[in-house]
KOLLUM-388223 format. One record per atom (N, C-alpha, C): x, y, z. Coordinates in steps of 0.2 Angstrom, whole numbers, padded with zeros to 4 digits, always signed. Example, Ala and Ser with C-alpha at 12.3 -4.5 7.8 and 13.67 -1.06 7.14 Angstrom:
% residues 2
+0066-0028+0039
+0062-0022+0039
+0066-0016+0039
+0064-0011+0035
+0068-0005+0036
+0064+0000+0039
% end
This chain:
% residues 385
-0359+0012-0171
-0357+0008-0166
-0357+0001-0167
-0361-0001-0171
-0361-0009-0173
-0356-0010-0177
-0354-0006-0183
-0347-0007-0184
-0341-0011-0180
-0339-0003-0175
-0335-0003-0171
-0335-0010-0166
-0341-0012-0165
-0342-0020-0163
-0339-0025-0168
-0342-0026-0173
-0340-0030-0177
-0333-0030-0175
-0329-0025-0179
-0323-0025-0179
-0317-0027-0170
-0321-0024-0167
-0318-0028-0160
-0318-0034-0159
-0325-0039-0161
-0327-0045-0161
-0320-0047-0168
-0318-0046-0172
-0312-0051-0175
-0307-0046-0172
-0305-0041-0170
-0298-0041-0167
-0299-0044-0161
-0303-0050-0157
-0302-0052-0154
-0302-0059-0154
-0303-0063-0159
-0303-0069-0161
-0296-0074-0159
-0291-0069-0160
-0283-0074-0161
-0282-0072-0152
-0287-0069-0150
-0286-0068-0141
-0290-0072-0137
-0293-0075-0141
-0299-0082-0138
-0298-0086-0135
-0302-0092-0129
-0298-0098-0127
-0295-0104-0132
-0290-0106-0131
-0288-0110-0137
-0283-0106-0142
-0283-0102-0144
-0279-0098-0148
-0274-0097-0148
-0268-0093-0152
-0261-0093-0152
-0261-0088-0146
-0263-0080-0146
-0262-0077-0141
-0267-0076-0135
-0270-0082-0132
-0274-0082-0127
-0273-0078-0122
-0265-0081-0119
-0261-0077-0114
-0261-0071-0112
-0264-0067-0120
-0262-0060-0117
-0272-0055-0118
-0276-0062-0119
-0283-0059-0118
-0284-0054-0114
-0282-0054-0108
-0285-0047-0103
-0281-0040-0107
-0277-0041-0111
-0274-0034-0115
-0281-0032-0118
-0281-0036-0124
-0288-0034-0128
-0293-0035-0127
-0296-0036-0119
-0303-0036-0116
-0302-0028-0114
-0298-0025-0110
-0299-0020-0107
-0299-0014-0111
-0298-0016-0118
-0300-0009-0122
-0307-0012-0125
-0309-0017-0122
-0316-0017-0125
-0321-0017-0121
-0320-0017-0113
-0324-0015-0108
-0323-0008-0107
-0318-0006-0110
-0319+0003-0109
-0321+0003-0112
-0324+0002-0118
-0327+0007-0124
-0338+0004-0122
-0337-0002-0122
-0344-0007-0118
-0347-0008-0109
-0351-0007-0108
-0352-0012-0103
-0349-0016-0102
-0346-0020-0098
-0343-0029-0097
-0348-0031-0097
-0347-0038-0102
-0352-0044-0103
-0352-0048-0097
-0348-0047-0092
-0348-0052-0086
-0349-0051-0080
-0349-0053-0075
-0353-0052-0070
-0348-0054-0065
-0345-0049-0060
-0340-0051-0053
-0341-0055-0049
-0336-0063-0048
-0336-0065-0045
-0330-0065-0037
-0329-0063-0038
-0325-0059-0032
-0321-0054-0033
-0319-0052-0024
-0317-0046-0023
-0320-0039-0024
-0329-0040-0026
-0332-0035-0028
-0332-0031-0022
-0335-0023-0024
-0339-0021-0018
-0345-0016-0021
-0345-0020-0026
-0351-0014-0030
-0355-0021-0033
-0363-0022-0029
-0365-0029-0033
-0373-0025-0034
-0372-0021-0039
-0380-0018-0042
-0379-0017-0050
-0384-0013-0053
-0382-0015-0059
-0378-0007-0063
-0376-0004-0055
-0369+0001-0057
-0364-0004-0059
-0360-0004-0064
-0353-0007-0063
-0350-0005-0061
-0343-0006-0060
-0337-0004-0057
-0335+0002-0063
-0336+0002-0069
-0332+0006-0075
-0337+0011-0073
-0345+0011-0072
-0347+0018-0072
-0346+0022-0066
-0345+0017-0061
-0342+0019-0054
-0338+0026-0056
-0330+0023-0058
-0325+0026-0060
-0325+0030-0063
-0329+0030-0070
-0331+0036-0073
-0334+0042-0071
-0337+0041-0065
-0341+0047-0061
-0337+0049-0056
-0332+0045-0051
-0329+0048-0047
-0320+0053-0054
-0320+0050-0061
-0317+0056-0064
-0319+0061-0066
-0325+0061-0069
-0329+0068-0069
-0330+0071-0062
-0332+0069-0057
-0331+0073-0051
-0323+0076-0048
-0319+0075-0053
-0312+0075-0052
-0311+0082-0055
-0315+0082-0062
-0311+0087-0067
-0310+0093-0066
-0316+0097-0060
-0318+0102-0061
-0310+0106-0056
-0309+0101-0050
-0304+0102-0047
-0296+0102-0050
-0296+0097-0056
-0293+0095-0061
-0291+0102-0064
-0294+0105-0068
-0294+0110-0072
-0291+0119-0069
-0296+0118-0062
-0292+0124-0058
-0286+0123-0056
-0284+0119-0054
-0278+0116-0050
-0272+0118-0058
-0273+0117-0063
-0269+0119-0070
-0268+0124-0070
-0275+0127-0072
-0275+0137-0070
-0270+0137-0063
-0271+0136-0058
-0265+0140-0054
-0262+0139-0052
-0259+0133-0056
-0251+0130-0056
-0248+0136-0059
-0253+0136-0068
-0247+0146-0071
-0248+0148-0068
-0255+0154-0064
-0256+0158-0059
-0250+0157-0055
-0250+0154-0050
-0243+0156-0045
-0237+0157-0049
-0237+0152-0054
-0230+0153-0058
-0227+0161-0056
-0234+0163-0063
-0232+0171-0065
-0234+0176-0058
-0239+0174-0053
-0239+0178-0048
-0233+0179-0044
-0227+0173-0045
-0221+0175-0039
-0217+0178-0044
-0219+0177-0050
-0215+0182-0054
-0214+0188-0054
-0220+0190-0053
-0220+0197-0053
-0224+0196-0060
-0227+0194-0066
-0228+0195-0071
-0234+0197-0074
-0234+0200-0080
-0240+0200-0083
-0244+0195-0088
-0249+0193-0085
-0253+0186-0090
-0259+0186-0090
-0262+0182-0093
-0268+0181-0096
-0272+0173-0094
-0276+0174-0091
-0280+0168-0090
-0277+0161-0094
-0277+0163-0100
-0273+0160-0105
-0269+0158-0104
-0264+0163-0103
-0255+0160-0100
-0256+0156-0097
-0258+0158-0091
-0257+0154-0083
-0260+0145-0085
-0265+0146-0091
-0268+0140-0090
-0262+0135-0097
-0260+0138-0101
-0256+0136-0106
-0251+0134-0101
-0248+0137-0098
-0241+0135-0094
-0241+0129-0087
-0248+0130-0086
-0251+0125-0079
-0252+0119-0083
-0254+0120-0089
-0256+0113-0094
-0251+0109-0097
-0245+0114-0097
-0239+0112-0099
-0234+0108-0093
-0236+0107-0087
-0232+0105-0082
-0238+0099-0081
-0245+0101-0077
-0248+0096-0075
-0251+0091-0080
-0252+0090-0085
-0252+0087-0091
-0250+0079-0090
-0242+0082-0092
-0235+0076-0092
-0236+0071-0086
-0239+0076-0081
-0238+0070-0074
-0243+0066-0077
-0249+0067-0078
-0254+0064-0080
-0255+0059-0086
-0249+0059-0089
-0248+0057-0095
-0243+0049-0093
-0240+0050-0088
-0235+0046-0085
-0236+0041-0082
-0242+0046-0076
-0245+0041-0070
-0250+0035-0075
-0252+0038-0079
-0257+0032-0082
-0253+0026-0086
-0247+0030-0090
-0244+0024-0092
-0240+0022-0089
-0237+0021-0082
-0234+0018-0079
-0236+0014-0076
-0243+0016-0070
-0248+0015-0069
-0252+0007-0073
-0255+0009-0081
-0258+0005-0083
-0251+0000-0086
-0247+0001-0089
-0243-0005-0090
-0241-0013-0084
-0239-0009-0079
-0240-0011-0074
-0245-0018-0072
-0255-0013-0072
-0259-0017-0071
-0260-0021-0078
-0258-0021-0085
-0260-0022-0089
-0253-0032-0089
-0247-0030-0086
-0243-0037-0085
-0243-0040-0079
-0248-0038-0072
-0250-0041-0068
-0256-0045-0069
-0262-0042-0075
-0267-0046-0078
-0265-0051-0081
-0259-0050-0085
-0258-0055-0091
-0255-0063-0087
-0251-0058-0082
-0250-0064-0079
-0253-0071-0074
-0257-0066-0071
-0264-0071-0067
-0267-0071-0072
-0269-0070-0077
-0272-0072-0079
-0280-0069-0080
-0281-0064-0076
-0287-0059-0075
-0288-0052-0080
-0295-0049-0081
-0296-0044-0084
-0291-0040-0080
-0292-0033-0085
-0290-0027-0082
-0298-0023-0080
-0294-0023-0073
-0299-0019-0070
-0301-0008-0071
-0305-0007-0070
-0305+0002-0072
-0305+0005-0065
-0300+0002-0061
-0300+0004-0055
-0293+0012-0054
-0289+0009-0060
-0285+0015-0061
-0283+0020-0065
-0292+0020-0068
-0294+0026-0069
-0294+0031-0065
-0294+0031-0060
-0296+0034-0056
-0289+0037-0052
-0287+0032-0052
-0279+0031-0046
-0274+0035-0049
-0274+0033-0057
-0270+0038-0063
-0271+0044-0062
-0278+0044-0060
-0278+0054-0059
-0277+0057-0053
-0280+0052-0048
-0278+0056-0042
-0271+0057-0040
-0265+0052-0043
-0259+0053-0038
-0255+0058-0044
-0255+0059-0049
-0256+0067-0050
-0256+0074-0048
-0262+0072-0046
-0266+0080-0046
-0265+0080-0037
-0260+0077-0033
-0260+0074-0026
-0253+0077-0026
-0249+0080-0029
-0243+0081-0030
-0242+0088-0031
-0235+0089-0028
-0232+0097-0030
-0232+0096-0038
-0234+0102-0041
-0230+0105-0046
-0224+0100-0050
-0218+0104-0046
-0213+0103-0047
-0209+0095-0047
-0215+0092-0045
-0211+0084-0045
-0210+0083-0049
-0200+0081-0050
-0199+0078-0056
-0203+0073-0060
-0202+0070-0066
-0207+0066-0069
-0205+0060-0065
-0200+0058-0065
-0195+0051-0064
-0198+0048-0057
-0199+0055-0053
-0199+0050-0045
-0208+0052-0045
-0211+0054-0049
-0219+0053-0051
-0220+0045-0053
-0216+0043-0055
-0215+0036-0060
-0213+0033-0056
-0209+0034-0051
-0207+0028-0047
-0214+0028-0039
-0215+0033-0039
-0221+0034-0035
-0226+0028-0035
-0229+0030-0042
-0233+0026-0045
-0233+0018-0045
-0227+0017-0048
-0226+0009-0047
-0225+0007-0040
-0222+0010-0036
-0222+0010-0029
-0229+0007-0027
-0236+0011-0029
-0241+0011-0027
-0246+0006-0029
-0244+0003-0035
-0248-0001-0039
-0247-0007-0038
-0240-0008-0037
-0237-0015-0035
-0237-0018-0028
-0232-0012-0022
-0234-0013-0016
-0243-0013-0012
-0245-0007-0016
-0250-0006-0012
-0257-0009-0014
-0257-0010-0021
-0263-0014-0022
-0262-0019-0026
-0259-0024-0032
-0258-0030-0032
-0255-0034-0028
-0251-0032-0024
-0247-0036-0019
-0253-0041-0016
-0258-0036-0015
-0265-0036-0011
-0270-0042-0014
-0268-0041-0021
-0275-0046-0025
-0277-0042-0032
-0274-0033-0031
-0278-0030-0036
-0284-0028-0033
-0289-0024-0040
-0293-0019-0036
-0298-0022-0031
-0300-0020-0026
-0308-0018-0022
-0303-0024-0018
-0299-0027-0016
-0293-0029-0010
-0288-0029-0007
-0285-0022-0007
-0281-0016-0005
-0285-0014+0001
-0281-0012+0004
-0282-0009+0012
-0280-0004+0013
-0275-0001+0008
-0273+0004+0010
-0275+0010+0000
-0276+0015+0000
-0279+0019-0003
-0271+0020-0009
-0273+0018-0014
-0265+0017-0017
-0264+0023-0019
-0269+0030-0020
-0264+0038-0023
-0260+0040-0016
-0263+0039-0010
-0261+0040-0006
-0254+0036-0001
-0256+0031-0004
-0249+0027-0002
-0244+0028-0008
-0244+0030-0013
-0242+0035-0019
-0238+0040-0018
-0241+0044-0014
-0239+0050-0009
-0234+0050-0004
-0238+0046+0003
-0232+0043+0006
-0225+0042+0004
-0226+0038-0002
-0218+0034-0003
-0216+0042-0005
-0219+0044-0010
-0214+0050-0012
-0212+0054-0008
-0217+0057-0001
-0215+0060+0005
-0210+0059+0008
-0209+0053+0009
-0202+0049+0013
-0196+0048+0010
-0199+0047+0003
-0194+0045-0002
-0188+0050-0007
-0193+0057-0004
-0191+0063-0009
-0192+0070-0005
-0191+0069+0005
-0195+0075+0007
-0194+0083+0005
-0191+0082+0001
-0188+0089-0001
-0191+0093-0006
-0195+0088-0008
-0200+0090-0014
-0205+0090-0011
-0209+0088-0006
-0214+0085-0005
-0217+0091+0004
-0210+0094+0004
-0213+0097+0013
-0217+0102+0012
-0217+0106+0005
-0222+0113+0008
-0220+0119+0012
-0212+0119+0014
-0210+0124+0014
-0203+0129+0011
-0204+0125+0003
-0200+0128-0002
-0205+0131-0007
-0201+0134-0011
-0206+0137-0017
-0209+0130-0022
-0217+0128-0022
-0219+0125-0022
-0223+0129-0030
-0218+0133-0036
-0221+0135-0040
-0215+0135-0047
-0218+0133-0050
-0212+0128-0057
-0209+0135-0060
-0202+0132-0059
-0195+0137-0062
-0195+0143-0058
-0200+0145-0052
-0197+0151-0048
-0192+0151-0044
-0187+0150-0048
-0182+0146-0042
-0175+0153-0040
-0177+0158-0043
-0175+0165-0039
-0179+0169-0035
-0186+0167-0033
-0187+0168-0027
-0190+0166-0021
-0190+0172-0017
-0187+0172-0009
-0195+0166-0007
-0191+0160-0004
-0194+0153-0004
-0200+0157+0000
-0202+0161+0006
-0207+0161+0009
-0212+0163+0008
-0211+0166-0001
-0218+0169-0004
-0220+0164-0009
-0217+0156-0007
-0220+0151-0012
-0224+0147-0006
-0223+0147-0001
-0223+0141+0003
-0232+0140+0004
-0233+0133+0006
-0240+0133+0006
-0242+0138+0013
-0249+0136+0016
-0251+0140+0017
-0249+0134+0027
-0250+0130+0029
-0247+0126+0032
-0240+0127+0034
-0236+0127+0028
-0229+0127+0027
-0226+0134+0032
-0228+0140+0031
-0228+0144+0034
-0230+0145+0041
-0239+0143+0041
-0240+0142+0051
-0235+0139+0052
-0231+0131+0051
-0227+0129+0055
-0221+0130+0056
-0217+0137+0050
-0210+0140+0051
-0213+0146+0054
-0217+0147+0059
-0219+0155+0062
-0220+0160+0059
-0222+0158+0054
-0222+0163+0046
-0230+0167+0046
-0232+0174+0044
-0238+0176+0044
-0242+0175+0037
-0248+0174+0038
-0251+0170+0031
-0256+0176+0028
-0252+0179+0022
-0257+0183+0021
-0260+0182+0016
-0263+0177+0015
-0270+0175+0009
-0277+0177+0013
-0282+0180+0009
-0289+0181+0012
-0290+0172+0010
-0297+0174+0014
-0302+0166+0018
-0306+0165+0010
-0304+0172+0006
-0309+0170-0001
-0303+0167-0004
-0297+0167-0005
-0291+0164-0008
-0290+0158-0007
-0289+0158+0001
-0291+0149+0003
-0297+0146+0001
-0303+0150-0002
-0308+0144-0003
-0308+0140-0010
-0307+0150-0013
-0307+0147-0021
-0300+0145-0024
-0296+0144-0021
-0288+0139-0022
-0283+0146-0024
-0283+0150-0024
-0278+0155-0027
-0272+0155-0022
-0269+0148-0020
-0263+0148-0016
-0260+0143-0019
-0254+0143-0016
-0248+0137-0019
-0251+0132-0015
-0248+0125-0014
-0251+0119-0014
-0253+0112-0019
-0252+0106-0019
-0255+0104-0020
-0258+0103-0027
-0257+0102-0033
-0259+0102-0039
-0268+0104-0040
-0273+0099-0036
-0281+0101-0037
-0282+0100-0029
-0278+0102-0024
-0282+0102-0018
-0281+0109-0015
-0279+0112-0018
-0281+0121-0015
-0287+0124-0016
-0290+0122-0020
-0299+0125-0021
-0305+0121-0018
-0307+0123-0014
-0312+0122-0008
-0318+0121-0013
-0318+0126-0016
-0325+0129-0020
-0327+0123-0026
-0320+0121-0030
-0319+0116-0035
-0320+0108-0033
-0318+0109-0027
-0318+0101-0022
-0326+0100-0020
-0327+0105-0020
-0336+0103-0018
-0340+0103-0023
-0338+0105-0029
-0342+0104-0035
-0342+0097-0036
-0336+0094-0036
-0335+0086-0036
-0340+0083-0033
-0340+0086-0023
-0342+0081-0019
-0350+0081-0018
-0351+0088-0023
-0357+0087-0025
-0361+0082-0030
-0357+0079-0034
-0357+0073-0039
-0357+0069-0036
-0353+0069-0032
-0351+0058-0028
-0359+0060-0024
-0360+0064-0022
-0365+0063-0017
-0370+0061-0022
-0374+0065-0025
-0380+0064-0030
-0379+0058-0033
-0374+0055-0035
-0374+0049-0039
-0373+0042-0033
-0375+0047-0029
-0372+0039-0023
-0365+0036-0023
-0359+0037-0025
-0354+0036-0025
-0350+0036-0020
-0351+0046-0020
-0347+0044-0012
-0350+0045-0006
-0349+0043+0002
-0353+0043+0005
-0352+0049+0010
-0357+0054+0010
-0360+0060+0013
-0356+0059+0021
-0358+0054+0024
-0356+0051+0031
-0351+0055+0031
-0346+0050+0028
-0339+0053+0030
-0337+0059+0028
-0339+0062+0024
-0337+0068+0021
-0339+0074+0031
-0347+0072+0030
-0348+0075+0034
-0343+0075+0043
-0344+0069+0044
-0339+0067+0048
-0332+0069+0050
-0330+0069+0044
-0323+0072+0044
-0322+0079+0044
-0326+0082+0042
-0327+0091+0045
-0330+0089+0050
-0334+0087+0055
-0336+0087+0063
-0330+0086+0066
-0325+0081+0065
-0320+0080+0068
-0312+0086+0069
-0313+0088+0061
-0310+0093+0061
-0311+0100+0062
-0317+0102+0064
-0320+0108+0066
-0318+0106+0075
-0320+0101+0079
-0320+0099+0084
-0314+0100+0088
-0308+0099+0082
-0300+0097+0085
-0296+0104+0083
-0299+0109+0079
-0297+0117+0080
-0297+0119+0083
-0304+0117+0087
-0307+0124+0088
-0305+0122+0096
-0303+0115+0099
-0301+0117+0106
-0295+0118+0102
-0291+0118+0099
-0285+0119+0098
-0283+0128+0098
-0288+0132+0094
-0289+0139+0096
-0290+0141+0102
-0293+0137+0108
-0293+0139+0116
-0287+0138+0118
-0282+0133+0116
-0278+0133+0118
-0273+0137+0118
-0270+0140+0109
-0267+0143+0107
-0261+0147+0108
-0254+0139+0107
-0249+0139+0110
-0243+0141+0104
-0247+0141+0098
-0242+0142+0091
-0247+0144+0085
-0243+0145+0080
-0247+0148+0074
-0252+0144+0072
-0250+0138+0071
-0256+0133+0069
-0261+0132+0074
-0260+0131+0081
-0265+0132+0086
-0270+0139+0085
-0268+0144+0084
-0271+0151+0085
-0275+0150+0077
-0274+0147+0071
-0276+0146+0065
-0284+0145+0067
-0287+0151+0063
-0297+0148+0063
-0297+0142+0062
-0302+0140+0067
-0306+0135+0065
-0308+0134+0059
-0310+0138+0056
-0314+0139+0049
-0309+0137+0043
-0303+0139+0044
-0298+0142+0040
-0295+0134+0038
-0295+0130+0043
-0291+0127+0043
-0294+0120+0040
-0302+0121+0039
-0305+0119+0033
-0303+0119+0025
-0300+0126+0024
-0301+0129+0016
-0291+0127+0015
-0287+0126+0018
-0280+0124+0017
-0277+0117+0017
-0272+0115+0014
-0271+0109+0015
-0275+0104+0011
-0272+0097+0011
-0278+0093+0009
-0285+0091+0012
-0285+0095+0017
-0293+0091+0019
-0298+0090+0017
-0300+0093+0010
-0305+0096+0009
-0304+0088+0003
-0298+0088-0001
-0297+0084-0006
-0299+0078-0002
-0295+0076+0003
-0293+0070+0006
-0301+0069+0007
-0306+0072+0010
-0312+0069+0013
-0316+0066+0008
-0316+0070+0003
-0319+0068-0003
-0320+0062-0009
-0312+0062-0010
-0311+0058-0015
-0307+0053-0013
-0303+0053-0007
-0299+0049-0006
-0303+0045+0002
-0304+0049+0008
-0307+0044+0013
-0315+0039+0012
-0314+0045+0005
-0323+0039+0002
-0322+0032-0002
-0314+0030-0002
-0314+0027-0007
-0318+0020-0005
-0323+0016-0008
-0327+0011-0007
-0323+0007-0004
-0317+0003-0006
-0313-0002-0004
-0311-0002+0003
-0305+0005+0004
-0303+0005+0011
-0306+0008+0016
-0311+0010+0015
-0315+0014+0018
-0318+0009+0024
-0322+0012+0029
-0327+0008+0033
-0333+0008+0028
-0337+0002+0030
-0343+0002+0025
-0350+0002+0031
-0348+0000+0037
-0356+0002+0039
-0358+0008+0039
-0366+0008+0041
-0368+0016+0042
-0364+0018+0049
-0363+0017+0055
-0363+0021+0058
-0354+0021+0059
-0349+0015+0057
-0345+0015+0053
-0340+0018+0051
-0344+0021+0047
-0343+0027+0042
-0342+0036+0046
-0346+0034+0049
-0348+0042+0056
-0341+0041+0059
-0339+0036+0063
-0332+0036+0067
-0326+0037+0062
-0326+0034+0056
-0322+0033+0053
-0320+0040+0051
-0324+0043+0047
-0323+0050+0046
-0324+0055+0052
-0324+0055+0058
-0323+0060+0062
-0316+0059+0066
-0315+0054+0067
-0308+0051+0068
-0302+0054+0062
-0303+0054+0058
-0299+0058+0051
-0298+0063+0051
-0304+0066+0053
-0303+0074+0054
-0300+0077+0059
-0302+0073+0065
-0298+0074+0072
-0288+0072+0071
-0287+0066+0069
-0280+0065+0066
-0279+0069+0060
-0280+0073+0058
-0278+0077+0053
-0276+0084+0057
-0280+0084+0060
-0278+0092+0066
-0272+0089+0072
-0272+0085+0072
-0268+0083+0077
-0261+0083+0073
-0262+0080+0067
-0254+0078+0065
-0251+0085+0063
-0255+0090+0060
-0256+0094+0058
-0250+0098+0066
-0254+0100+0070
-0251+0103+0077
-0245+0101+0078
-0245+0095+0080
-0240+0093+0084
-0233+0088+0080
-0234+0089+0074
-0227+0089+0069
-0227+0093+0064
-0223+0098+0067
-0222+0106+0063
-0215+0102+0055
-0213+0096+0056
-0208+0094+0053
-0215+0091+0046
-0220+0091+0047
-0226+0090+0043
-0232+0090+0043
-0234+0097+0042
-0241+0099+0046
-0247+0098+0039
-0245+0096+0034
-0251+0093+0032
-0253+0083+0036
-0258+0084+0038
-0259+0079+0042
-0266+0075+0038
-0269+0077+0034
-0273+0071+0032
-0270+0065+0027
-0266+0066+0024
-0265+0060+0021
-0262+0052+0026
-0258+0054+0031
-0258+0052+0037
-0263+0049+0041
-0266+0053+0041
-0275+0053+0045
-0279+0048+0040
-0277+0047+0034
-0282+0043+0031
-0280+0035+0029
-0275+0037+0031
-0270+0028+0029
-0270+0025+0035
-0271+0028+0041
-0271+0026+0047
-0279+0024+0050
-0282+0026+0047
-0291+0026+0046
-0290+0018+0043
-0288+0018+0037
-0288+0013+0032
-0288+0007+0035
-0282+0009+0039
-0281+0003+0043
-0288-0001+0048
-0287+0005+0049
-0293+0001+0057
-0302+0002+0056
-0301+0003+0050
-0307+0003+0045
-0309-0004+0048
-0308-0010+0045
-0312-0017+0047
-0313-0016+0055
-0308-0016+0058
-0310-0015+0065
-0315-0010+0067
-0318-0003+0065
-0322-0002+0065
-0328-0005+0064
-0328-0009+0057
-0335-0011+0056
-0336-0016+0060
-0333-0021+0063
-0331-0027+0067
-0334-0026+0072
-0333-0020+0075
-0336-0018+0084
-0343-0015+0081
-0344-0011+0075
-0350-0011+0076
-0355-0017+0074
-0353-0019+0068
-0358-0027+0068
-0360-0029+0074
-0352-0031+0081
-0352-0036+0084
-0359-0031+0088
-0358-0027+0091
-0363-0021+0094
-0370-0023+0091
-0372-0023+0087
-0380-0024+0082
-0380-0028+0086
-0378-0035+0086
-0377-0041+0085
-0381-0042+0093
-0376-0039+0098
-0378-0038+0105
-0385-0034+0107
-0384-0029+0103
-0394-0028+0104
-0399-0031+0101
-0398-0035+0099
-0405-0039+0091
-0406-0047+0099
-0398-0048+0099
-0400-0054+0105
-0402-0051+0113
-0400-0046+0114
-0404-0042+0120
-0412-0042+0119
-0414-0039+0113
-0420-0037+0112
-0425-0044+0111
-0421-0048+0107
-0425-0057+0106
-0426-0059+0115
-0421-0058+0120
-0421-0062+0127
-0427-0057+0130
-0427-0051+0130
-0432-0046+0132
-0439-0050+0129
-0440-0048+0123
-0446-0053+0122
-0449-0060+0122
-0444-0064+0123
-0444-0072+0127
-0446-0069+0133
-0442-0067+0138
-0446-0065+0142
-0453-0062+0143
-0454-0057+0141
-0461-0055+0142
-0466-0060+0140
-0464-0063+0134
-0470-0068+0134
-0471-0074+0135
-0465-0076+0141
-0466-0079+0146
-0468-0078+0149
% end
């Protein structure tokens, strides 16, 4: 390792202040605080001020990614050869899953880091390790079948509009895989509705044996997956948000490592369970009569609560905060879910809309504290008069 230092230490001398290529110093820092600790210390726009940095942060919310990651491949071939009608091998399904979701993954990073790599150059600031993370999620946040090209315009769409425009990392508002999503959603709906065949090159069969599991409730279609198929992801959907069982293995990580926070996760299944399950008393359509339960295990809500409503930045940050924040997402997730059959995955909606009113959240509660601390000081002024 001390090598490997040396040698960083003179490929970085002609990038020093004063030097020929100064200008483009944040290029060759940012392969040297990947490989290091940062020798620096954040003075704005943090939101992490302990002795985690930011690059270990993102390192753990990717490992808490992969386990997701890795099935979400497997059942990209899995359904391939399932609507095929085919014979395969664990093997196959995973060779052919790795062969499609791979390239997204290969694309998002380098459009993605390019991107952050000349908006650095140009202010003048490090590169931040904040799209390590963003690289992977709006990926594995996508069909299948999305061409590469409008993966690529997604990405820049999201890096530029949604978080430099902003400042760059930890000063964005809105959660950039998800406003990633968005554009592609609006931008592409034909790829992006969930009730076509959502399974790469099955393009001779009958669209209703591909369609996600949403995609169906909403065209009055009967859902014949067991509740064990929804949990452990063996459905079409979503590159790594169909596995309940994998998504938790993550959420198990954010949690223990303190990264993400427990609140909102929990909160947003209270709201979601909340908003089924009158919606089960009511039960005026397929997706109303949909289990309470069930409608935990489909969809992105299970991704969305985890990885994307925890994100530190957009998120609400007080304790109690955090409780509204997340139960409010789960409740608008069943709601958009119901009552826009034209798009019933409703959490990515649910969460950009949270984003928003996240300060506002924490704002009333502060402002609240704030109101009982001076109630409680006047109360003991009094008595001790």
């Amino acid at each position: 390792m001390n090598a490997l230092r040396k040698k960083l230490d003179q490929l970085r001398k002609p990038f020093e202040k004063g030097q020929k290529w100064e200008k483009f110093a944040p290029a060759i820092n940012a392969f040297d605080t990947f490989l290091y600790v940062p020798n620096h210390t954040t003075k704005k726009g943090a939101h992490i001020r302990d002795s985690v940095d930011l690059k270990r942060t993102m390192i753990t919310v990717v490992v808490a990614l992969l386990p997701a990651l890795i099935y979400g491949i497997y059942n990209s071939g899995y359904q391939h050869f399932i609507q095929l009608g085919e014979q395969f091998t664990f093997w196959d399904a995973f060779a052919h899953g790795a062969a499609k979701v791979l390239p997204m993954v290969i694309v998002s990073y380098v459009v993605g880091l390019t991107i952050e790599f000349i908006f650095a150059i140009y202010r003048g600031h490090e590169v931040n390790e904040g799209f390590l993370v963003t690289g992977l999620l709006i990926p594995m946040i996508m069909p299948v079948d999305l061409p590469l090209w409008m993966l690529a315009v997604s990405v820049a769409f999201a890096v530029v509009l949604g978080k430099e425009a902003f400042g760059g990392t930890g000063m964005n508002i809105l959660n950039p895989a998800l406003t990633a999503r968005a554009f592609a959603f609006f931008a592409y709906p034909t790829y992006m509705s969930g009730t076509k065949v959502w399974v790469s090159d099955a393009t001779t069969i009958d669209a209703i044996s591909g369609e996600t599991v949403l995609g169906s409730l909403a065209a009055n279609h009967d859902v014949h997956y067991s509740v064990w198929e929804m949990f452990s992801g063996a459905i079409p959907g979503s590159i790594a948000e169909t596995s309940v069982l994998w998504i938790l293995v993550g959420a198990a990580i954010l949690i223990f490592t303190g990264v993400g926070s427990w609140r909102i996760m929990l909160g947003g299944v209270i709201g979601a369970v909340f908003m089924s399950f009158l919606f089960n008393l009511w039960g005026a359509n397929g997706l109303m009569e949909f289990p309470w339960y069930q409608h935990l295990l489909v969809g992105g809500l299970a991704f969305g609560l985890v990885f994307m409503a925890t994100d530190p930045v957009s998120a609400a940050q007080t304790l109690k905060g955090k409780w509204i924040y997340g139960i409010l997402i789960g409740i608008f997730c069943i709601l958009i879910r119901v009552f826009n059959p034209a798009y019933p995955e409703g959490v990515m909606l649910a969460i950009l809309l949270m984003n928003v009113f996240a300060p506002t959240i924490d704002h009333y509660v502060i402002q609240a504290n704030i109101k009982r601390r001076k109630k409680r000081v006047s109360s003991a002024t009094v008595k001790s008069a």
